[in-house]
N, CA, C and O of each residue as an XYZ file, in Angstrom:
524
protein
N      78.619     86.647     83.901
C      80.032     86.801     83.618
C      80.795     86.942     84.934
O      80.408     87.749     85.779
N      81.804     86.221     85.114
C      82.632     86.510     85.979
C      83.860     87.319     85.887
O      84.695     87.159     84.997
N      83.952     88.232     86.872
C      84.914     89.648     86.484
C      85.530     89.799     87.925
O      84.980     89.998     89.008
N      86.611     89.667     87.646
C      87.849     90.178     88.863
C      88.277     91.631     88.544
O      88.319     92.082     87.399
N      88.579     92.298     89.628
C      88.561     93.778     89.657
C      90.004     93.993     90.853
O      89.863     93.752     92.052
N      91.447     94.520     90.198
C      93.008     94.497     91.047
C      93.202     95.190     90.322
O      93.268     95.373     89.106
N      93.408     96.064     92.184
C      94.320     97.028     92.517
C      95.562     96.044     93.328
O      95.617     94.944     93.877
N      96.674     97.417     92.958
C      97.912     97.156     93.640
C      99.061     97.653     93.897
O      99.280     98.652     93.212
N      99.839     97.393     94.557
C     101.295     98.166     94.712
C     102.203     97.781     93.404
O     102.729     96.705     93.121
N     102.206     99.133     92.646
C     103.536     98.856     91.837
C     104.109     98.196     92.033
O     103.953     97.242     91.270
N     105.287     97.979     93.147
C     106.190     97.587     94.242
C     105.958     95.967     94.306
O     106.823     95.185     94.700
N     104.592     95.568     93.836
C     104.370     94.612     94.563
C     104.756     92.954     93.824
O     104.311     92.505     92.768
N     105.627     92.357     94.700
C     106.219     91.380     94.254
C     105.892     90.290     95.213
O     106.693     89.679     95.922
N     104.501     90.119     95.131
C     104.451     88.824     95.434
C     103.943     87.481     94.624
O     103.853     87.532     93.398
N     103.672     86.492     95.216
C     103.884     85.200     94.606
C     102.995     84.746     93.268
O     101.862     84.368     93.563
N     103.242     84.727     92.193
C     102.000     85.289     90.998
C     101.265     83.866     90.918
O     100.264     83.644     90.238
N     101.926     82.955     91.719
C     101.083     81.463     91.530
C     100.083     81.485     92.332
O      99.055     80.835     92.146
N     100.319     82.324     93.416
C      99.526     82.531     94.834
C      98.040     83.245     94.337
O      96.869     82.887     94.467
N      98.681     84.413     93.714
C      97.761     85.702     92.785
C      96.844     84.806     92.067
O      95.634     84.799     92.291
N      97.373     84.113     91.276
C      96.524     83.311     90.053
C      95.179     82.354     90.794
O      94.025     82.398     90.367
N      95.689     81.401     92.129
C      95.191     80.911     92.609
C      93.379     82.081     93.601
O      92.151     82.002     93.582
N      94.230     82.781     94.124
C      93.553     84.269     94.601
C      92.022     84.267     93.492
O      90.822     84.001     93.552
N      92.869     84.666     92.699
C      92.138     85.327     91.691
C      90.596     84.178     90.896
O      89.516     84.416     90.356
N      91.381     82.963     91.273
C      90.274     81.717     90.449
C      90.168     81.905     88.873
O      91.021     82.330     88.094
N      88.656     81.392     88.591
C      88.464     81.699     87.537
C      87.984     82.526     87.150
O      87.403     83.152     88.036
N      87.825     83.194     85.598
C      86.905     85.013     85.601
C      86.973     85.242     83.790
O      87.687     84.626     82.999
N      86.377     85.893     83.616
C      86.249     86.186     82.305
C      86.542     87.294     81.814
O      86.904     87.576     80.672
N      86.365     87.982     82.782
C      86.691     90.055     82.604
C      87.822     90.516     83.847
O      87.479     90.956     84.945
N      88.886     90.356     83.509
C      89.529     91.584     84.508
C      89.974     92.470     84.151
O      90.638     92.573     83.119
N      89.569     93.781     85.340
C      89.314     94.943     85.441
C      90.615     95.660     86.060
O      90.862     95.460     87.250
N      91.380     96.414     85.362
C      93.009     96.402     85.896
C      93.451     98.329     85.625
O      93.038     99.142     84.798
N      94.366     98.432     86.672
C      95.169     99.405     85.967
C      96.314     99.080     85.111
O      96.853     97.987     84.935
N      96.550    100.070     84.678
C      97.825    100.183     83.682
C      99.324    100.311     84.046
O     100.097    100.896     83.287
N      99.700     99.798     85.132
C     100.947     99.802     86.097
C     101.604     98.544     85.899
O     101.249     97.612     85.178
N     102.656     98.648     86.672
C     103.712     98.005     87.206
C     103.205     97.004     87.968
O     101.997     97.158     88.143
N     103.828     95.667     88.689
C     103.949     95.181     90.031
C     102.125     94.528     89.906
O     102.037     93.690     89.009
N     100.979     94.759     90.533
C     100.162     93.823     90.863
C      99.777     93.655     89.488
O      99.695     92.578     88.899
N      99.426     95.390     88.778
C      98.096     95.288     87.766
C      99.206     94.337     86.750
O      98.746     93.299     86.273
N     100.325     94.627     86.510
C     101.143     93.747     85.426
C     100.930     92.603     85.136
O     100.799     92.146     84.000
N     100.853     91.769     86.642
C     101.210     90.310     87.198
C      99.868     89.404     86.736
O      99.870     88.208     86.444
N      98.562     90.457     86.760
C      97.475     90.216     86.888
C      96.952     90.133     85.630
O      96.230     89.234     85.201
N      97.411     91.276     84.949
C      97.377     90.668     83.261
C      98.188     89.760     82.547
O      97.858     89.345     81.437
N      99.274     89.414     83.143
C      99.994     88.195     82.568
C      99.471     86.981     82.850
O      99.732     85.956     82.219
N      98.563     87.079     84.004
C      97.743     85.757     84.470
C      96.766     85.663     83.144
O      96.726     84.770     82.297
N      96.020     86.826     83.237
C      94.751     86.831     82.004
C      95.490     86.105     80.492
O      94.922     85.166     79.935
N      96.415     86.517     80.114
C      96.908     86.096     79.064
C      97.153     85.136     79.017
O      96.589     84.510     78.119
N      98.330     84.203     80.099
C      98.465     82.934     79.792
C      96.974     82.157     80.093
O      97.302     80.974     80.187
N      95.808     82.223     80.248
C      94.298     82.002     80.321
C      93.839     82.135     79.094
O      92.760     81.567     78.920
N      94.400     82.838     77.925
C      94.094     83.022     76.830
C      93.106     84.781     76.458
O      92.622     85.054     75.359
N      93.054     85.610     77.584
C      92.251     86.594     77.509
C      93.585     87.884     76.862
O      94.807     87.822     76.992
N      93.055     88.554     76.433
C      93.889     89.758     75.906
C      93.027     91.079     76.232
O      91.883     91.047     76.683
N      93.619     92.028     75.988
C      93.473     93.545     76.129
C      91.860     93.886     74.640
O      91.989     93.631     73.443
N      91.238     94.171     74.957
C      89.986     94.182     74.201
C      88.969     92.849     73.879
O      88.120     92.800     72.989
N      89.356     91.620     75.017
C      88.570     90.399     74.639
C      89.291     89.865     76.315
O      90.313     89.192     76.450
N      88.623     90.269     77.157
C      88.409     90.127     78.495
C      89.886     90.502     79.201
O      90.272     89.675     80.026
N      90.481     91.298     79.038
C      90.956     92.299     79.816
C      90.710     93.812     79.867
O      91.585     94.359     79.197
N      90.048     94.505     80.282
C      89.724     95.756     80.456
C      90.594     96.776     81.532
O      90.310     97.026     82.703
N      91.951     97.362     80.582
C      93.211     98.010     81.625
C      92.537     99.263     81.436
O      92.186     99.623     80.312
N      92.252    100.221     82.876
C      92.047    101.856     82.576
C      93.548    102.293     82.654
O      94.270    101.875     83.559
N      94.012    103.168     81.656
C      95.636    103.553     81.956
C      95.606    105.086     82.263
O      95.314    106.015     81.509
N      95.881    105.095     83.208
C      96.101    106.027     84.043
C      95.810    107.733     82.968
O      95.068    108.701     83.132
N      96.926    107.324     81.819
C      97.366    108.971     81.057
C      95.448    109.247     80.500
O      94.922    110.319     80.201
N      95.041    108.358     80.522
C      93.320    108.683     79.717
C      92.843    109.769     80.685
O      92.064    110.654     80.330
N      93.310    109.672     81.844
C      92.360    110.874     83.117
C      93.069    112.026     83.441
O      92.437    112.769     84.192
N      94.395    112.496     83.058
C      95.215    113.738     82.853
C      96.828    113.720     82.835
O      97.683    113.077     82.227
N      96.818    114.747     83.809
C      98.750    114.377     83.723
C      98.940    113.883     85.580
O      98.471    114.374     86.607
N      99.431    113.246     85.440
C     100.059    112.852     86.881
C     100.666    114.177     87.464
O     101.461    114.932     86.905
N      99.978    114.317     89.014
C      99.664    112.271     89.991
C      97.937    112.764     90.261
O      97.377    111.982     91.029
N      97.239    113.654     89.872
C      95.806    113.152     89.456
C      95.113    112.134     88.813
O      94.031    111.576     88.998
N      96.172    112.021     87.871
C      94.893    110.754     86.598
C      94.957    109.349     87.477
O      94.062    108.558     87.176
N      95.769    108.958     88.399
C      95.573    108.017     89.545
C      94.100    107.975     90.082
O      93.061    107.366     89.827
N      94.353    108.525     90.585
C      92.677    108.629     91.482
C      91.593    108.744     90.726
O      90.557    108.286     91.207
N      91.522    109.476     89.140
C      90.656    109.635     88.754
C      90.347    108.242     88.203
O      89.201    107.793     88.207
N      91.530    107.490     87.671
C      91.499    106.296     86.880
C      91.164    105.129     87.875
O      91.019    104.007     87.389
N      90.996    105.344     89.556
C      91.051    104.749     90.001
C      89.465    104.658     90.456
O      88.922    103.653     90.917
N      88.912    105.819     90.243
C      87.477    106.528     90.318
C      86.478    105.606     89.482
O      85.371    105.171     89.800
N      87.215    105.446     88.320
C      86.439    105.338     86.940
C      86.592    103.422     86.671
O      85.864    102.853     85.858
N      87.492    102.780     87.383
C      87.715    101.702     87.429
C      86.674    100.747     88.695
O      86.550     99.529     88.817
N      86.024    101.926     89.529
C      85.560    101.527     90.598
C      83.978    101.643     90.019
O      83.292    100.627     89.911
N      83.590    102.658     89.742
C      82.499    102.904     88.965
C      82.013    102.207     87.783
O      80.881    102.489     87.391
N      82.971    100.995     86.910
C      82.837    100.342     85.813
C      82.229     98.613     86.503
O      81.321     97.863     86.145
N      83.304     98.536     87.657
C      82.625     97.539     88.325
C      81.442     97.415     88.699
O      80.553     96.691     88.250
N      81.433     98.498     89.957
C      79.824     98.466     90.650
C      78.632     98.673     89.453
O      77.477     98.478     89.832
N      78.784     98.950     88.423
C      78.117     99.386     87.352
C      77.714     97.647     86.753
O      76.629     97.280     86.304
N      78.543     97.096     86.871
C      78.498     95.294     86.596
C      78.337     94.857     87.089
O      77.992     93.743     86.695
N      78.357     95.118     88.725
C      77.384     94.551     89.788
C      75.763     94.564     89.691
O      74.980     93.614     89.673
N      75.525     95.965     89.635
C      74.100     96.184     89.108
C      74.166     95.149     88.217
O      73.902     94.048     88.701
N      74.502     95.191     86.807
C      73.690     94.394     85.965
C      74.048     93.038     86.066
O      74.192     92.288     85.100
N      74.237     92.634     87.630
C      73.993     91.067     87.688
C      75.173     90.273     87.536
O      75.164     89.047     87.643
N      76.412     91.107     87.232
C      77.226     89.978     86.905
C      78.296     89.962     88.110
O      78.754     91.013     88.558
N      78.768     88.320     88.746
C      79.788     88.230     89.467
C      80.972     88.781     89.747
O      81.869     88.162     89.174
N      81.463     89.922     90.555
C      82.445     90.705     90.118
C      82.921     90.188     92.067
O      82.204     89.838     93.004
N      84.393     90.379     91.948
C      85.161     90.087     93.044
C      86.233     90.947     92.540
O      86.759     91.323     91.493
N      86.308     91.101     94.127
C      87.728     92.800     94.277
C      89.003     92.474     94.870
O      88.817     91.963     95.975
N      89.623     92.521     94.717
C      91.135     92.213     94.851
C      92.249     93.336     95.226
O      92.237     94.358     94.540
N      93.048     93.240     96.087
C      93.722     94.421     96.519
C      95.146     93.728     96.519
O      95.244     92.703     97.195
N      95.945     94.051     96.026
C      97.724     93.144     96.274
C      98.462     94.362     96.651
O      98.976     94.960     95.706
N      98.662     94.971     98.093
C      99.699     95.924     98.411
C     101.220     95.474     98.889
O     101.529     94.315     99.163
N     102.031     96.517     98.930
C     103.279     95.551     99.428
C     103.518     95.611    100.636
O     103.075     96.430    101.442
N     104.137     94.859    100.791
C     104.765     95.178    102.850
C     105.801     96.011    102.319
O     106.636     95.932    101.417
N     105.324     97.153    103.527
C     106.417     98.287    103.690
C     106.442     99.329    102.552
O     106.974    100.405    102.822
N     105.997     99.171    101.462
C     105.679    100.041    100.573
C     104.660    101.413    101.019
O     104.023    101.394    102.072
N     104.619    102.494    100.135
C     103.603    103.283    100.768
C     102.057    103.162    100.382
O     101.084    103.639    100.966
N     102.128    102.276     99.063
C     100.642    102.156     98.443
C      99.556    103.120     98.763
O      98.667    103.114     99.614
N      99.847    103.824     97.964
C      99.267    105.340     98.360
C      97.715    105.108     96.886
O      96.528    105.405     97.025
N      98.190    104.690     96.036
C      96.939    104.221     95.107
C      96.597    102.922     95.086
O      96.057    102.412     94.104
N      96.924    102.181     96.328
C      96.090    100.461     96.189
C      95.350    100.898     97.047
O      94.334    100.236     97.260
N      95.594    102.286     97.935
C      94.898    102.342     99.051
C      93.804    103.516     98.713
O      92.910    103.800     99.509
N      93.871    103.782     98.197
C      92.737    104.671     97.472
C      91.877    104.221     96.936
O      90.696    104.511     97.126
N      92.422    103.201     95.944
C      91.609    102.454     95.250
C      90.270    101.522     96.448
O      89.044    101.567     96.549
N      91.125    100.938     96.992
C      90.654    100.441     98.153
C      89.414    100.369     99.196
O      88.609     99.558     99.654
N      89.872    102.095     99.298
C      88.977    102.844     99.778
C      87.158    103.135     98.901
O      85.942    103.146     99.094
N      88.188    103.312     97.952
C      86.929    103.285     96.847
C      85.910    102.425     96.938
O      84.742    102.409     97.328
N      86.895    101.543     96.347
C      85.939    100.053     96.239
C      84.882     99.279     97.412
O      84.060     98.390     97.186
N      85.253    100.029     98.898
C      84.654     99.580     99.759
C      83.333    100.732     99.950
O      82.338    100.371    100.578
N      83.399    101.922     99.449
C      82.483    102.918     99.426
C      81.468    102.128     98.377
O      80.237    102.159     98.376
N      82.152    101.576     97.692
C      81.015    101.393     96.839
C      80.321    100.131     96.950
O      79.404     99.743     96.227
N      80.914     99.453     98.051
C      80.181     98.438     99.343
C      80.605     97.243     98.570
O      79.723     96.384     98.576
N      81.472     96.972     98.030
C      82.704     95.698     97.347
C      83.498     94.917     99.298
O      83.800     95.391    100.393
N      83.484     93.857     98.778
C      83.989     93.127    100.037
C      85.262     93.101     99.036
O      85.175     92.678     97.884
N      86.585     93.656     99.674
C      87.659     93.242     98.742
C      88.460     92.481     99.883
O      88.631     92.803    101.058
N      88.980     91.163     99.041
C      89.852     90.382     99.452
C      91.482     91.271     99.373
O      91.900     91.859     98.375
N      92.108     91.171    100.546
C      93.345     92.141    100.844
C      94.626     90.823    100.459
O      94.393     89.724    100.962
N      95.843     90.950     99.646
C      96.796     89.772     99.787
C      97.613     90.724     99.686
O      97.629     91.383     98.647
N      98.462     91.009    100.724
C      99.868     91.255    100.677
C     101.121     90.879    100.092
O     101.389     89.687    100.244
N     101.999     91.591     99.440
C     102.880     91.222     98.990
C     104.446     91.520    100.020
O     104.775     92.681    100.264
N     105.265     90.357    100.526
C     106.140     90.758    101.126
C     107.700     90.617    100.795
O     107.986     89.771     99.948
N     108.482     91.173    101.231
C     109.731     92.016    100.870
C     110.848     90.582    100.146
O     111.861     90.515     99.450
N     110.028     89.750    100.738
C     110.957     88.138    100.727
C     109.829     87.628     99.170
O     110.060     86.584     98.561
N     108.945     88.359     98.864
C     108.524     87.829     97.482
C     107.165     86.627     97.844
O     106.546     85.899     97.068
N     107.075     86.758     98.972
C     105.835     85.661     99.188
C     104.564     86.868     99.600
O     103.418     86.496     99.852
């Protein structure tokens, strides 16, 4: 199975043809429940024909407490679902969309994560002009 795994800047407004292209083809993506990348990234899945319980898998944030903890935790548990699908063999690629100039304080966490857990993540910036 092929499974894409994006994080991102709320904020982040960049080019969703660019994203789509980024992203290739995939069968499972692995998303938060936000604004700006994770949004952009499930609207890709959909027009692909995938939906929310039949190859989109969103962790939403409120499942891990009350904010601004359930971030990190959701971001914990999103990182751990992957590498967990790595083990069992299946193609998983990591994706990061932060913005220029934004503070991305949870793409960068996430980030962080994902590289602890020894993920090569592809970085695409999103900038202020929308490219």
């Amino acid at each position: 199975m092929k499974i894409v795994v994006v994080t991102g800047s709320r904020e982040w407004n960049g080019d969703r043809a660019a994203m789509a292209r980024e992203l290739g083809d995939f069968d499972l993506l692995v998303v938060g429940d936000a604004l700006g990348a994770d949004l952009a990234a499930v609207n890709i899945a959909k027009k692909r024909g995938l939906d929310h319980g039949n190859g989109i898998y969103a962790f939403y944030a409120a499942d891990y407490g009350k904010w601004p903890s359930c971030g990190p935790k959701r971001n914990s548990a999103m990182v751990k679902y992957a590498a967990e699908c790595v083990q069992a063999g299946h193609d998983v690629r990591w994706f990061a969309f932060p913005q220029r100039g934004a503070a991305n304080k949870g793409t960068n966490d996430c980030m962080r994560k994902m590289k602890r857990a020894g993920a090569t993540v592809r970085v695409v910036e999103g900038g202020a002009d929308g490219r």
